[in-house]
Every structure is written in structure tokens, then in C-alpha cells.
C-alpha positions in Angstrom: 52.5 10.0 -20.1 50.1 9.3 -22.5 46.7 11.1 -23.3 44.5 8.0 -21.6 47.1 7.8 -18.9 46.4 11.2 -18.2 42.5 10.7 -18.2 42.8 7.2 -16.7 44.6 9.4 -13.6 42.3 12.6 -13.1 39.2 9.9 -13.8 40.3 7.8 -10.3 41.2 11.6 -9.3 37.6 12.7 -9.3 36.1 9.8 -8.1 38.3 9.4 -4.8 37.2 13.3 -4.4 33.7 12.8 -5.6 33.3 10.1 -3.0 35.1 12.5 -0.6 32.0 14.6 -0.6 29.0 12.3 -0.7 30.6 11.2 2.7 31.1 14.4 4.5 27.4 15.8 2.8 25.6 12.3 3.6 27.8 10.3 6.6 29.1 13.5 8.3 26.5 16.2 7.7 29.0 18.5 7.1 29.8 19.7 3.5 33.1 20.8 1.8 32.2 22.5 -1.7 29.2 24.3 -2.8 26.8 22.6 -5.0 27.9 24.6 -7.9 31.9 22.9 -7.0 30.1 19.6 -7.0 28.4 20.1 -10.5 31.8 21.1 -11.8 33.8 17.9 -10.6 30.7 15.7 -11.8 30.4 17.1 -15.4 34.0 16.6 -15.7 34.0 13.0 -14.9 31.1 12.7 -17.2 32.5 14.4 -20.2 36.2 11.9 -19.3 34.3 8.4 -19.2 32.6 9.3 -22.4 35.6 10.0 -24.3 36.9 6.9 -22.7 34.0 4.5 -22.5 36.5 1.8 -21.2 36.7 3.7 -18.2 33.1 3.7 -16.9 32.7 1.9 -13.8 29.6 0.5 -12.0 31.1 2.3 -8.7 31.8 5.8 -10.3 29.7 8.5 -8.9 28.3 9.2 -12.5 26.5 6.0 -12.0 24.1 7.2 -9.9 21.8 9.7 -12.3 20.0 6.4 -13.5 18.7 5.8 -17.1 17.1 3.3 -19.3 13.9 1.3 -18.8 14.3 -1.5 -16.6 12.3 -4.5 -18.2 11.0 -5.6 -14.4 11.5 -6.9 -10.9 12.7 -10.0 -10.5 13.0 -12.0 -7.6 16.4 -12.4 -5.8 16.9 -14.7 -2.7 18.6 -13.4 0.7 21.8 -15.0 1.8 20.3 -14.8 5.3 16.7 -14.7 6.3 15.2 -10.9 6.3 12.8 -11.2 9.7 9.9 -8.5 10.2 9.6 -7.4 14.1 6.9 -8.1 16.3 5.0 -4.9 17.6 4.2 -3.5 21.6 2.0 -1.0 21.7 3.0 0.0 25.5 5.7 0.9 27.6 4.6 -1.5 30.1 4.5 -4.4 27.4 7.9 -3.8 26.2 9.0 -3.5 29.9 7.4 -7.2 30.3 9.1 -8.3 27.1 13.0 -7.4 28.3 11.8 -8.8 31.8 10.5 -12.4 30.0 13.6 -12.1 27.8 16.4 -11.3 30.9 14.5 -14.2 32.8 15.4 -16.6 29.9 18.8 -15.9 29.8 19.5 -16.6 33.7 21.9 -14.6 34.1 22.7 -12.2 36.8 23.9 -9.7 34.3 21.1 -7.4 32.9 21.4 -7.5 29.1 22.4 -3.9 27.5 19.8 -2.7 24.8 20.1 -0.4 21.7 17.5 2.0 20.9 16.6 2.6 17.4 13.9 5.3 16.1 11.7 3.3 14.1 11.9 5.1 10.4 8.4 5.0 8.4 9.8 3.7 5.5 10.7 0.5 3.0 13.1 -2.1 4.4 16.0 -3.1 1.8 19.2 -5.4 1.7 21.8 -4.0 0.4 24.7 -6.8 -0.4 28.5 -5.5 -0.8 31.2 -7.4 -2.4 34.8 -6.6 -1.2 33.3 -3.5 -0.7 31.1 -2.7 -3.6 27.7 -2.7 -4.4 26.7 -5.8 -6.3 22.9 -5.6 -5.5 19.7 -4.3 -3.6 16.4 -5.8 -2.7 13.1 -5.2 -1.4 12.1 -7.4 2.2 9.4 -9.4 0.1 8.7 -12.2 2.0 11.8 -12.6 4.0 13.0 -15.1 2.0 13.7 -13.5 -1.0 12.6 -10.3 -2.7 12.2 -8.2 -5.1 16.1 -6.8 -7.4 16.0 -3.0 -6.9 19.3 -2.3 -7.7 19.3 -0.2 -10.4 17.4 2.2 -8.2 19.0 1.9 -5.4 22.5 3.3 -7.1 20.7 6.7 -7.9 20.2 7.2 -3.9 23.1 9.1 -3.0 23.3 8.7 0.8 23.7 4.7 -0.3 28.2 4.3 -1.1 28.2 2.4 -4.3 31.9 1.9 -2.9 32.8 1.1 0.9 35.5 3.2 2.9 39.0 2.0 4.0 40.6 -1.4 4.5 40.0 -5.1 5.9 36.7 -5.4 4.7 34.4 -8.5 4.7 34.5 -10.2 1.1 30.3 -10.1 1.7 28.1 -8.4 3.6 24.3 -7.9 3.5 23.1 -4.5 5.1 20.1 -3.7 5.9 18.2 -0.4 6.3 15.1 1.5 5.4 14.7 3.6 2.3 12.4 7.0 3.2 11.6 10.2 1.8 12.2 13.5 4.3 8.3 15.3 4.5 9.5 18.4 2.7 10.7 16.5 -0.5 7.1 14.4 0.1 5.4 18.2 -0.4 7.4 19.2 -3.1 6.5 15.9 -5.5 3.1 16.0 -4.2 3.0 19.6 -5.4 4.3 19.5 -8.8 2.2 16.3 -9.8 0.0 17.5 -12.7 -2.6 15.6 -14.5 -3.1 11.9 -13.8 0.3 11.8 -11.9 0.2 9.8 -8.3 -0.2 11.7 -5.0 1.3 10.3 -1.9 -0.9 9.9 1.3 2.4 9.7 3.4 6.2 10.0 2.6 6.7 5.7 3.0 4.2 5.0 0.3 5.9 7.5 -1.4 9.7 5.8 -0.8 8.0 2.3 -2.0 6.5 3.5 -5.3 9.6 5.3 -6.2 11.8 2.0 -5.5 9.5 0.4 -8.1 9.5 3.3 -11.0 10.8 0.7 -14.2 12.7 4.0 -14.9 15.5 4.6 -12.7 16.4 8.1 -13.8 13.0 9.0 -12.9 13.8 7.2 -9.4 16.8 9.4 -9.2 14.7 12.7 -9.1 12.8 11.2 -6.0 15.4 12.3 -3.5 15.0 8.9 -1.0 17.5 8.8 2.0 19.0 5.6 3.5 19.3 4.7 7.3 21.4 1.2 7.7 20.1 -0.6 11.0 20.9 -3.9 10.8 23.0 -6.5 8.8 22.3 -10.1 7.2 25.3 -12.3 5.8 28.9 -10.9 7.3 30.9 -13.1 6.0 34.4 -12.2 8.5 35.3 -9.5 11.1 31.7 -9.2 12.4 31.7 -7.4 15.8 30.5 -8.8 18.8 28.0 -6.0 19.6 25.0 -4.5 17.6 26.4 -1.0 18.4 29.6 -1.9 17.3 28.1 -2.8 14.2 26.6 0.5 13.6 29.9 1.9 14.5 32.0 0.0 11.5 29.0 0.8 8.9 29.5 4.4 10.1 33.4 4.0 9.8 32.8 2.6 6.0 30.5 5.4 5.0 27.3 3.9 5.4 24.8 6.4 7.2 23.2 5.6 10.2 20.8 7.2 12.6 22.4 9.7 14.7 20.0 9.7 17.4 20.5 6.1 17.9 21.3 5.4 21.8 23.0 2.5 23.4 20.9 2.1 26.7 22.1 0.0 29.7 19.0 -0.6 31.3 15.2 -0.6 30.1 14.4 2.7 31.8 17.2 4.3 29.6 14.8 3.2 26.7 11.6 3.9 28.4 12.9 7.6 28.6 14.0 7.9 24.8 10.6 6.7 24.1 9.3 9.1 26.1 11.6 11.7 24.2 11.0 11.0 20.9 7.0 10.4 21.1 6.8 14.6 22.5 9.8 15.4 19.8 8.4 13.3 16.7 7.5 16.5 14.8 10.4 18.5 14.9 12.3 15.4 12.9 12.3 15.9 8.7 11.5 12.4 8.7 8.2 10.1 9.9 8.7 7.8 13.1 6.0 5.7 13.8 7.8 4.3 16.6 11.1 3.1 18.4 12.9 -0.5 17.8 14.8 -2.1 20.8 17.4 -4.6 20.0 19.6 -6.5 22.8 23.4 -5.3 22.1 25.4 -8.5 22.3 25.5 -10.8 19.3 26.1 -13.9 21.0 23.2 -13.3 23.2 20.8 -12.6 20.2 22.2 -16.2 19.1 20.9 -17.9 21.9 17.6 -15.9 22.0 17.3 -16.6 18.3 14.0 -16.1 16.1 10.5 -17.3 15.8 9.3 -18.4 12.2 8.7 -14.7 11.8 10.7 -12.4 14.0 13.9 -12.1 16.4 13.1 -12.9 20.2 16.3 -10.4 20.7 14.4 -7.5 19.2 11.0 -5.5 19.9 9.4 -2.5 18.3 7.4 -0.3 20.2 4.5 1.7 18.4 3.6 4.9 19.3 0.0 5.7 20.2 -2.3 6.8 17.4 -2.1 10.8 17.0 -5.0 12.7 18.6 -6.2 16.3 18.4 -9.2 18.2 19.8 -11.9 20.1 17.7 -15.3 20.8 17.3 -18.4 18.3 16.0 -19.8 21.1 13.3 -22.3 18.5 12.6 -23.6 14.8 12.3 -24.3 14.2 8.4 -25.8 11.4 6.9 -24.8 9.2 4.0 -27.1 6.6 1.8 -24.7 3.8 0.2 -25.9 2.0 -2.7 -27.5 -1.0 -0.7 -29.3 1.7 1.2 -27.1 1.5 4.3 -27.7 5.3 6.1 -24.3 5.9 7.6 -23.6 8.5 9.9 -20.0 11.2 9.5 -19.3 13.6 11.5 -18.1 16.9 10.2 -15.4 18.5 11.9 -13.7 21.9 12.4 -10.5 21.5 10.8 -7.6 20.2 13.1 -3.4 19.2 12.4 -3.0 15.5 13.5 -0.7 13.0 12.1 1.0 15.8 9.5 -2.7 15.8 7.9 -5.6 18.3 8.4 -8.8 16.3 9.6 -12.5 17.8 8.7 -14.2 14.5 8.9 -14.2 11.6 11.1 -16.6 8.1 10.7 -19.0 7.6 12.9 -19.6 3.8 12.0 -23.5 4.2 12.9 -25.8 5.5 15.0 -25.6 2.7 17.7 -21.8 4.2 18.1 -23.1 7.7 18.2 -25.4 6.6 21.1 -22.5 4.8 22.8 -20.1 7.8 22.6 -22.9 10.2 23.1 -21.6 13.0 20.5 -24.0 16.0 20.5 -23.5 18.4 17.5 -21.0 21.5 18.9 -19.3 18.5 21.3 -15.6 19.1 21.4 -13.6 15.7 20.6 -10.7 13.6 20.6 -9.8 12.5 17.3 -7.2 10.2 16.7 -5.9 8.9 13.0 -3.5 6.0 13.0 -1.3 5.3 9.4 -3.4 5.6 6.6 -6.5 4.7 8.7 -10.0 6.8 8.7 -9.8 9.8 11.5 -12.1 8.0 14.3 -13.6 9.9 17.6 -12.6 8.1 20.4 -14.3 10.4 23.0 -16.0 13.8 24.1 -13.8 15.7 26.2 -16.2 18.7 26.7 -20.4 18.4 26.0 -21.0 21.5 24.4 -24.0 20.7 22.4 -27.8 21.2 23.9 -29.7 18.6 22.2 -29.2 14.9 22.1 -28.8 13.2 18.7 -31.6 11.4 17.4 -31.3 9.3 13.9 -32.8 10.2 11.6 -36.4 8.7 10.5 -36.5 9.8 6.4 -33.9 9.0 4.3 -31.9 12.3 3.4 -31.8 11.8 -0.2 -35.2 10.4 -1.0 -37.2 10.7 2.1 -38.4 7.5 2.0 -39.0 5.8 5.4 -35.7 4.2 7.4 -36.0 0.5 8.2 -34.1 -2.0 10.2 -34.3 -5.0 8.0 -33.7 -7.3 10.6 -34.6 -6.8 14.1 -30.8 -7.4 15.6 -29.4 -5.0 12.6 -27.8 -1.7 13.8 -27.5 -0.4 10.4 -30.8 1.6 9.7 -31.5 1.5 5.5 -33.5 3.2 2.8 -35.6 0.4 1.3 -36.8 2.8 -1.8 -35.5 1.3 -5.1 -35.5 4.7 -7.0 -33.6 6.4 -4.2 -31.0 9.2 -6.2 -28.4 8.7 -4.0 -28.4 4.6 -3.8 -28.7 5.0 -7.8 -25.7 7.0 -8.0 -23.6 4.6 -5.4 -24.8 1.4 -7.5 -24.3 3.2 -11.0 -20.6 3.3 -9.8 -20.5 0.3 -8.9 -21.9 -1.6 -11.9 -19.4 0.8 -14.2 -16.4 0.1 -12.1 -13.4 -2.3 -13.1 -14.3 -5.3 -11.5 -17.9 -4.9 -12.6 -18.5 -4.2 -16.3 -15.7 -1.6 -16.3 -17.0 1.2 -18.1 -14.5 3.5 -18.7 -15.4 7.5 -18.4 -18.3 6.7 -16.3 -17.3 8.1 -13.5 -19.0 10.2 -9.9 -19.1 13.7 -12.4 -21.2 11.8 -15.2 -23.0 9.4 -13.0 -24.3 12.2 -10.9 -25.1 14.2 -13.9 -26.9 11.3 -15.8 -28.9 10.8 -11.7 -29.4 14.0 -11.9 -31.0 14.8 -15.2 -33.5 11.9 -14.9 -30.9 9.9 -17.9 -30.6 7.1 -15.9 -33.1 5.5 -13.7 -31.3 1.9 -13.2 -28.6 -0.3 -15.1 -30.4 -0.7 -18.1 -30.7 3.1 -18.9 -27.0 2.9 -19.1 -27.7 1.0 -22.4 -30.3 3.6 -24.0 -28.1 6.7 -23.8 -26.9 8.1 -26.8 -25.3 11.3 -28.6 -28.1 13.1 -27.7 -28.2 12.4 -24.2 -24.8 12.9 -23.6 -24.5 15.9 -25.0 -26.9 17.7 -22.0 -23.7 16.9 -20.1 -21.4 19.2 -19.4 -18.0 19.0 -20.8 -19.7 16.4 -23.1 -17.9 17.1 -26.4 -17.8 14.8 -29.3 -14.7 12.9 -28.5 -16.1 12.5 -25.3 -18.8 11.0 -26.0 -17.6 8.7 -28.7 -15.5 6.9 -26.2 -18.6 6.3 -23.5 -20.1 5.1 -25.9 -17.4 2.7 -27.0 -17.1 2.2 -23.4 -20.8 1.2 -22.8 -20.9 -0.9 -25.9 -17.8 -3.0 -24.9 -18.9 -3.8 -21.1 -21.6 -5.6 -22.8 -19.9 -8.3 -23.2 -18.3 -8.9 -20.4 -18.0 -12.3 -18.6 -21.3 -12.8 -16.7 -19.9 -13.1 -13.2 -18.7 -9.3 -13.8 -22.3 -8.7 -14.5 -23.6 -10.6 -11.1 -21.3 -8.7 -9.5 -22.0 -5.4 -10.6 -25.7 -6.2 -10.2 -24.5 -5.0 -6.1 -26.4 -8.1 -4.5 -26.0 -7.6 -0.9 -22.9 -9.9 0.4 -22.0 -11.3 -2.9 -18.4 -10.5 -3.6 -16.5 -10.7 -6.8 -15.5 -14.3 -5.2 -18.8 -15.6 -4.9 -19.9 -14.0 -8.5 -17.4 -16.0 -10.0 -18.3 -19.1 -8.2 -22.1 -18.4 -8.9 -21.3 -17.9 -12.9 -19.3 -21.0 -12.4 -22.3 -23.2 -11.7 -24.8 -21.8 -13.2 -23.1 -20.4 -16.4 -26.0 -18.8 -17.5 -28.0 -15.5 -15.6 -31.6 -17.4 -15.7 -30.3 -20.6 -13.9 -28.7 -18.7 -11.3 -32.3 -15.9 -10.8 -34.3 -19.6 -10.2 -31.8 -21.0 -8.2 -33.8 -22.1 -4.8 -31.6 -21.0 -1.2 -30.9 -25.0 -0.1 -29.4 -25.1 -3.7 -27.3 -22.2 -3.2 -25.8 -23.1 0.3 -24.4 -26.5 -1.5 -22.3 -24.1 -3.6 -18.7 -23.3 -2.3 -18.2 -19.9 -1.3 -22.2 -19.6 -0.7 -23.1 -19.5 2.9 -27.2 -19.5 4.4 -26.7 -15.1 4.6 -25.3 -14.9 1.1 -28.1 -17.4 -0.1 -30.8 -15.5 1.5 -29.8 -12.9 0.4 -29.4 -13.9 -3.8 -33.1 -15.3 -3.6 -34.9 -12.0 -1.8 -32.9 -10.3 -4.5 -34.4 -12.5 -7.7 -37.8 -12.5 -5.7 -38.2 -8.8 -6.2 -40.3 -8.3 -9.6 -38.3 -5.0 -10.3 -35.3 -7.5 -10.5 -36.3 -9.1 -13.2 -38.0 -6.6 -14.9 -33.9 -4.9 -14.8 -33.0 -8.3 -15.7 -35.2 -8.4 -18.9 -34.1 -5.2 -20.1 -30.5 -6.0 -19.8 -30.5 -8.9 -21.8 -33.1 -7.2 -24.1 -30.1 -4.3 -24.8 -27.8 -7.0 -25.7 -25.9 -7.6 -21.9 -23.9 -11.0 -22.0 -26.1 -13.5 -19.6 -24.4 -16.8 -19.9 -20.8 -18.4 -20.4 -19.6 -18.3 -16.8 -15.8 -19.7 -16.3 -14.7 -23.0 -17.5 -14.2 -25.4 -14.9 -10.3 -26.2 -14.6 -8.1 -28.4 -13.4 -6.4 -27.0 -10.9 -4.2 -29.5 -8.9 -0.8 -28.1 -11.0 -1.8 -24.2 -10.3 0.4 -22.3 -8.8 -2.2 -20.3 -7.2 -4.6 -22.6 -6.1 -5.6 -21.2 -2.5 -3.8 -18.3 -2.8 -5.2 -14.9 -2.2 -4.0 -12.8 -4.6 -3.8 -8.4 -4.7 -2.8 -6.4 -7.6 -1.7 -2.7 -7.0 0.0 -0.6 -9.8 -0.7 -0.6 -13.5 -0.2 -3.4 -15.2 1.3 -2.6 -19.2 0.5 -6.4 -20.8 -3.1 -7.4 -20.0 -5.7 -4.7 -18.3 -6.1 -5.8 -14.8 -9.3 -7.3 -14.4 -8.0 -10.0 -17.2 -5.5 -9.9 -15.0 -7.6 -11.0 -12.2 -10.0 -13.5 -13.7 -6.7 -15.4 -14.9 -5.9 -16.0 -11.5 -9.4 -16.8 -10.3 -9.6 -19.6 -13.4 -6.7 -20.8 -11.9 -8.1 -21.7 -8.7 -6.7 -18.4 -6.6 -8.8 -15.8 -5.3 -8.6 -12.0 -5.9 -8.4 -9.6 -3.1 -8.6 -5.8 -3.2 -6.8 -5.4 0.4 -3.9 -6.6 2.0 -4.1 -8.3 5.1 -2.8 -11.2 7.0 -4.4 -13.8 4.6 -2.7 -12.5 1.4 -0.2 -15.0 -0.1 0.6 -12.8 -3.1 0.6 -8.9 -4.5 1.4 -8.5 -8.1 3.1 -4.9 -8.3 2.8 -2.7 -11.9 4.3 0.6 -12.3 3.5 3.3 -9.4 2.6 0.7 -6.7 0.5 2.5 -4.2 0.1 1.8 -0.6 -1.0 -1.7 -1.4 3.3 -2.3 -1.8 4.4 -0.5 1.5 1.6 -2.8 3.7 2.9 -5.6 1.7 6.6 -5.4 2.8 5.4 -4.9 6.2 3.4 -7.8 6.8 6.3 -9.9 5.1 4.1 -10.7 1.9 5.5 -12.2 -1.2 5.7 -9.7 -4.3 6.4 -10.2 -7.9 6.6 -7.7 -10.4 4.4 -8.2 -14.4 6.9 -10.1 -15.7 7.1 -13.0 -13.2 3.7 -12.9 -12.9 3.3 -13.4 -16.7 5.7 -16.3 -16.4 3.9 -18.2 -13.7 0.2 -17.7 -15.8 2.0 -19.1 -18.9 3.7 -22.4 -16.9 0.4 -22.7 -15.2 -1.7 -22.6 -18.7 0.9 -25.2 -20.0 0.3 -27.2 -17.2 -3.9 -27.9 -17.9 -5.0 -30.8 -19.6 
């Protein structure tokens, strides 16, 4: 036998036993070598395909350590439609939903159910081809999404090869990619710098799917559960459970606490279960999923636009925990708004530690009738603010009362209007309103001043520097430097920084000019019109409502703001230092724009353009740029590191495209204008 005959045999050798153990460490939970045994048999393979680089294979275990920058996203289409569930949020609804759905089967038989613990993590579609991996994709919008494959290989609970014989010549499995709570800790603790924290261990599974380095993906440690399948192209069972059972059978991991139920108080109870026992799992649950087990019933059920009639996830309640009110403190926002917070003593909910909960204002304080030294419920749901939703015991002697002095300035509180709840400080040179509208004006969708950030904004408050947004134009080397950490390089760059954000386009200036109600939206449509800062201060309020985007509030509101002589003494001084006033957005044609009605989010860091260019090529392009996704968002356009933005995204079933398509649909749409 030759030398490569040799090799060629002990390489198939140490795959076949390399696969061996991924599927009795990840499928059985049981392992056969150390890690140290594992290392050996790995290294060997290693060293063997790269003295016979013929011999690599995309299914060899060594294919899994990742490497090499991947040069984007791009989209990929589903062979079959990837539905998102619709929600209950109580056993009693879900109880009504298998009643509704036994009644429209008329059939005497009760149909059997499947219970699922709902994983808080990334849905993905995995697609095998006579049994190997050929490619993996994010939900996106159901219809197609987003090629993660690369990425996907590194995850080692995920068989880049299926187990024994007969299988389909295509199958797409589905699943949900998470991260256990105690690998969440451990990234989160050795991030240094400007690396990303993780508020949860999902947005921590969906940025890791999108690192352009899959190596770096690799280290991340993310976990696969199948639960579900798309395209089968032969052989599929006749039951959902039987399903889980053959992915089981060809090494694909699936929940072991699954549960086939025969009736609905079957599931009501491993609700029940799981909601006490939640905790005690390595992984988050935010819930349980309850399919119908037969196939050919979930055929004649079938699916909404959306979601699967067959299928139902049930939520769990929002976490709660009891503490203490320490006390009601009082915040000034920079149009003056007084908002209440109450401080808390610090309680575990949700796998977080709450010492602060919103209070909204003081008409809910009233409402709830929180007394400083009340004990509380608090409850925190996802990534959402901890809320009070009640006193459980009045411990506190004195009713609240609001307070009549604003608590930075002391300037008198007013409602503006009489039906306002929101009380507000009216004082123009309030510290505290400065310092929220300083930030504001520098931030990146404003004149994006780079460096000027709550430390040197408080500072330059502080030290009587900066006394409104034109003082941000009058500081120089020797201002800066009575800042601390203020060394030369330093300052050289806010410098640069201020210098540069005075040209920027005039609806970021109308922006950052924090006119009550006027979004970037309307400051775009304002600088549209108007093209010039003077125009828009004389503008008249009938001649403002005519203006898309520009309702009678936001009018009002633009004219009381020009009306106010400090106004346009700030106005004078800005143009005065040199502050861009005029050349608002072309108009364009926009009846060949892809994005013309779309709402539009960016999350990530974009590498080719920064992202406010970003953002005001869509908006020339008839789209309109949001900072939040919600129901209404037709688009998010996902850098490197995608934050929380992604995760929400996938969930509401929200198209996403990475830079690169994104670039490619600006540069068709710019070819398309006449």
C-alpha cells in the first residue's frame, strides 16, 4: 500500500471516529475520550490533510475551527416558506386555541399535541444534501434570508455529515442557534476595551452568527436545538414527534425535555413545570411552543400569511421580584420634561439585578400610589425597562407630592398645556437640559461630533465652557485643556471633530437644534423645502401643515420655537461661527427607488460609508430612517456586531441584508435617476 493510501485510510479513520465523538458529547450527552484524546485525534487529522491538501473535505471535522474573512451576507431563498409563530400569553388562551382548532377539524378524535420549550435564541435553516451540509441561513423574512454557513460549520453540536442510511436527497432543518448563560458570562467578562456586551445570551447567539470572521464565530461556543423541518424531499414521517425522533437517529440534537402530550392538560402541566423550573436550565426559555403531532392534520389546518394554524407559542409572564422604593428621583430631559425614577434596593429578576425602575410620571405615581420605603412588585420583560406594576406592602408615611422647583436649576415647573401630564422646566439656561441637548446636537444623527460625549459635555456644563450650541464653536486648546484627561491628541481630534460637523447637511443641523416633535424625518423634509435655515425660522404654521410629514402639533411647535428671541440670537451665532445654513436635499425622482416607503434601521458598523451617509442615502431615495424595530420596519441593514436591533428583527420576520447588498441596491437605485 502506498504512502497516500495509507493517509487516505487513517484520514477516513479519524473522521468516522471524530464524528463518533461529536455524537455521543453533543446527541447523547455522554462522552467517550477526554478532551486531551480529542485534541490528539484532531491535530492528527490536521497535520494528514495538510500534507495531502487533496484530501480536505468540506465534511471533515477540521472544518469546523473557521477562518478567513467572509466578504458578506448574502441573501439565499428557502425551499419552503420559514413561518414565525403567533404568541398567547395565557393558559386559558392557548386552551381556547386547541379548543377553536379541535372544533375545526370535526372530528371525534382529540388531536395529540407536542410540547416544545421555547429556546431564546436565533431561528436557522439548515439544508442537507444526501446527508451533508450544503448551507445555513438566518429566518429573514421567511422568504429568504440571510447565508450563514460558514458560521454555522464552526458550531459543533450542528453534524456537518448525517448518520446512517436511506436518507432524503434534501432536507431543510430548522432550529434555533443559542448560547448557554455561563458561556454568555464568560464573553461578557473577558470583553476589554470598545468590545460588545451582551444584554442577554440571544442577542449574543445573533451577533455571533453575523461576525464576517468565522474563526472568531468559532470561539463563541453557540449550541443548536432542531425543532422543526422545511423541504423533506422523501421518507418524511407522518408525525412531528416522529420527526424529532429520525433527526435524533441522524445525529442532529434535539431538546430532551421535549414531551409528546395527548391532551391539552398534559401541556397545561409542562407549562406549569417549566415556568417554576426555568432557572435551573443553562439555557433561556422565554416560553413553551405547542405543535399538533400529525402531519396530515397540520396540512389541512395549514398557515396564515404569517404563521401555522397547527402551532401556538405560549409566553411566559414577565419576571417579577419584590423590593424596596429607596426613593423617588427626578430627572430634567433636554426639552425640560421632569421625569420621575424610582430607585430601588437591588433585587435578581430575569438573570439581571434591578436598582431602578421608570416611573413614566407623576400622574402614574399618583395612580399606583408609591410612597418612598413602599415594598413593590417589579417585573422586567426581554430587554424592556424594569416597570412597578404594584405596592404589595405601604411601608412609607408620607404621600408623594411632585415636585414644584426643577431639581437642577430650581426654576419653577409648568404644565405647558393644561391637559399635559408631563410637568417641565421652562428655564433656557437650565444645567441639566443643556447637558441633555449638548448630546443631542453632538450625536450622529445630529452634527455628529465625535469625542463629545456625557464625560466632556458635563465637564464643558460644568465649568461654565458651554452655555448653548454655539459655545461649542468658541472652545479651543485652552479651554480644553481645563478638562480632565484633555491631552494634546485629545484635543486635536475635538477639535477636528467640531470643525468638521460644521458642515454638515442642514437638516442634521434642524435636527440637532432638539425642536420639540421634530424627528430626523421631518428635519429632512423641512430642509427639503426650505433649503435654507432663514426660510424655514419665517416659515408661518398654515405654511408648515401643507408640508408632508408636518402635522398642526409639529407646526406649532417649529413656530413657538423661531418665535423665541433667544432662538435666533443661537441662530445668529451659529451661522456667525461658520455652521452650514442652507443646501437641504435635492429633490429626486423616486418612482424607480427601491426604498421608496420603506422604513429602513441600521444596526452594526457599517466599514464602506459612516452610517449617517448611510442613512441620508436612503432618505434621498425616498425611504425613511428608523432607530427601532417594530412592526412597520420593511428593512434593517446589518454591519459587523449586530446588536439587539438583528435578534428583534428575525423575530418579527423582518427582511435583513448585510453592507454589501445594501451597497448594491444604492448603486442600481443611483443608476436608475434621471
Amino acid at each position: 500500500m502506498t504512502s497516500e493510501a495509507r493517509a487516505k485510510k487513517e484520514i477516513e479513520r479519524l473522521r468516522k471516529e471524530l464524528r463518533e465523538h461529536d455524537y455521543r458529547y453533543y446527541i447523547l450527552s455522554a462522552p467517550s475520550v477526554s478532551d486531551k484524546e480529542y485534541d490528539d485525534l484532531m491535530e492528527r487529522l490536521r497535520e494528514l490533510e495538510g500534507l495531502y491538501p487533496g484530501m480536505r473535505s468540506a465534511d471533515s471535522p477540521t472544518a469546523r475551527v473557521g477562518g478567513g474573512i467572509s466578504p458578506g451576507f448574502f441573501p439565499v431563498k428557502h425551499r419552503a416558506r420559514m413561518l414565525s409563530l403567533d404568541n398567547t400569553y395565557s393558559l386559558e388562551e392557548l386552551s381556547d386555541w386547541y379548543e377553536k382548532t379541535a372544533d375545526m377539524l370535526k372530528s371525534p378524535a382529540a388531536p395529540g399535541l407536542v410540547a416544545e420549550l421555547k429556546i431564546d435564541g436565533v431561528s436557522i435553516n439548515l439544508v442537507y444534501a444526501k446527508g451533508i451540509l450544503t448551507g445555513a441561513s438566518t429566518r429573514g423574512d421567511g422568504e429568504s434570508g440571510d447565508d450563514v454557513t460558514s458560521n454555522i460549520r464552526t458550531i459543533r453540536s450542528i453534524p456537518l455529515r448525517l448518520r446512517g442510511g436511506n436518507l432524503p436527497s434534501l432536507v431543510e432543518v430548522r432550529g434555533e442557534i443559542y448560547m448557554d448563560k455561563k458561556d454568555l458570562e464568560s464573553l461578557n467578562s473577558g470583553a476589554s476595551g470598545n468590545a460588545q456586551v451582551f444584554a442577554n445570551p440571544r442577542n449574543a447567539a445573533a451577533g455571533s452568527l453575523k461576525l464576517l470572521d468565522s474563526a472568531q464565530a468559532a470561539e463563541r461556543k453557540l449550541k443548536f436545538f432542531a425543532h422543526s423541518v422545511g423541504e423533506f424531499s422523501s421518507g418524511k414521517p407522518a408525525t412531528h414527534w416522529e420527526l424529532l425522533q429520525k433527526f435524533f437517529a441522524w445525529g442532529i440534537r434535539v431538546n430532551p425535555q421535549n414531551r409528546l402530550c395527548k391532551d391539552r392538560e398534559e401541556v397545561k402541566a409542562f407549562c406549569e413545570r417549566w415556568q417554576k423550573e426555568r432557572d435551573a436550565l443553562p439555557y433561556e426559555i422565554d416560553g413553551v411552543v405547542v405543535k399538533i403531532n400529525s402531519f396530515s392534520i397540520q396540512e389541512t389546518l395549514g398557515a396564515t400569511s404569517k404563521s401555522p394554524r397547527w402551532a401556538r407559542a405560549y409566553k411566559f409572564p414577565a419576571r417579577q421580584a419584590t423590593t424596596e422604593v429607596l426613593k423617588i428621583a427626578v430627572n430634567v430631559g433636554r426639552t425640560g420634561v421632569v421625569t420621575p425614577t424610582a430607585e430601588l434596593a437591588p433585587v435578581a429578576c430575569g438573570g439581571v439585578t434591578i436598582s431602578s425602575a421608570t416611573l413614566h410620571n407623576f400622574e402614574e405615581i399618583k395612580r399606583l400610589g408609591i410612597r418612598e420605603g413602599d415594598r413593590v412588585l417589579v417585573e422586567r420583560a426581554g430587554d424592556v425597562i424594569p416597570k412597578i406594576v404594584k405596592v404589595v406592602e405601604q411601608k412609607g408615611k408620607t404621600p408623594y407630592s411632585p415636585p414644584e422647583k426643577c431639581p437642577a436649576c430650581g426654576g419653577r415647573l409648568f404644565r405647558v398645556k393644561e391637559e399635559e401630564v408631563a410637568l417641565r422646566c421652562i428655564n433656557p439656561s437650565c444645567p441639566e437640559q443643556l447637558e441633555r441637548g449638548l448630546l443631542h446636537f453632538a450625536s450622529r444623527s445630529a452634527m455628529d461630533i465625535e469625542g463629545m460625549g456625557e464625560s466632556v459635555v458635563s465637564q464643558l456644563v460644568k465649568l461654565g465652557l458651554v452655555r448653548d450650541f454655539a459655545d461649542v464653536y468658541s472652545l479651543d486648546r485652552e479651554k480644553l485643556s481645563r478638562l480632565e484627561g484633555f491631552k494634546e491628541k485629545k484635543t486635536v481630534n475635538l477639535l477636528a471633530a467640531v470643525a468638521k460637523s460644521k458642515s454638515r447637511p442642514l437638516e442634521r443641523l434642524i435636527y440637532g437644534l432638539g425642536i420639540r416633535h421634530v424627528g430626523e424625518r421631518n428635519a429632512y423634509a423641512l430642509a427639503a423645502h426650505y433649503r435654507d435655515m432663514e426660510k424655514l425660522s419665517s416659515a408661518g404654521r398654515e405654511e408648515l401643515e401643507g408640508l408632508e410629514d408636518i402635522g398642526p402639533e409639529i407646526s406649532a411647535s417649529i413656530t413657538d420655537y423661531f418665535a423665541q428671541p433667544q432662538t435666533m440670537t443661537l441662530l445668529k451665532r451659529l451661522q456667525n461661527a461658520g455652521v452650514n445654513f442652507g443646501g437641504g436635499p435635492e429633490p429626486q425622482e423616486k418612482e424607480s427607488s427601491f426604498f421608496l416607503g420603506k422604513t429602513v434601521v441600521f444596526t452594526g458598523r457599517l466599514c464602506s460609508m459612516e452610517r449617517a451617509a448611510a442613512e441620508e442615502l436612503v432618505r434621498s431615495l425616498g425611504g425613511t430612517v428608523s432607530s427601532s424595530v417594530g412592526k412597520k420596519t420593511s428593512l434593517l441593514v446589518a454591519g459587523e456586531e449586530p446588536g439587539s436591533k438583528y435578534a428583534k428583527a428575525q423575530d418579527l420576520g423582518v427582511r435583513v441584508m448585510d453592507e454589501k447588498e445594501f451597497e448594491l441596491i444604492i448603486t442600481k437605485s443611483k443608476a436608475h435617476r434621471p
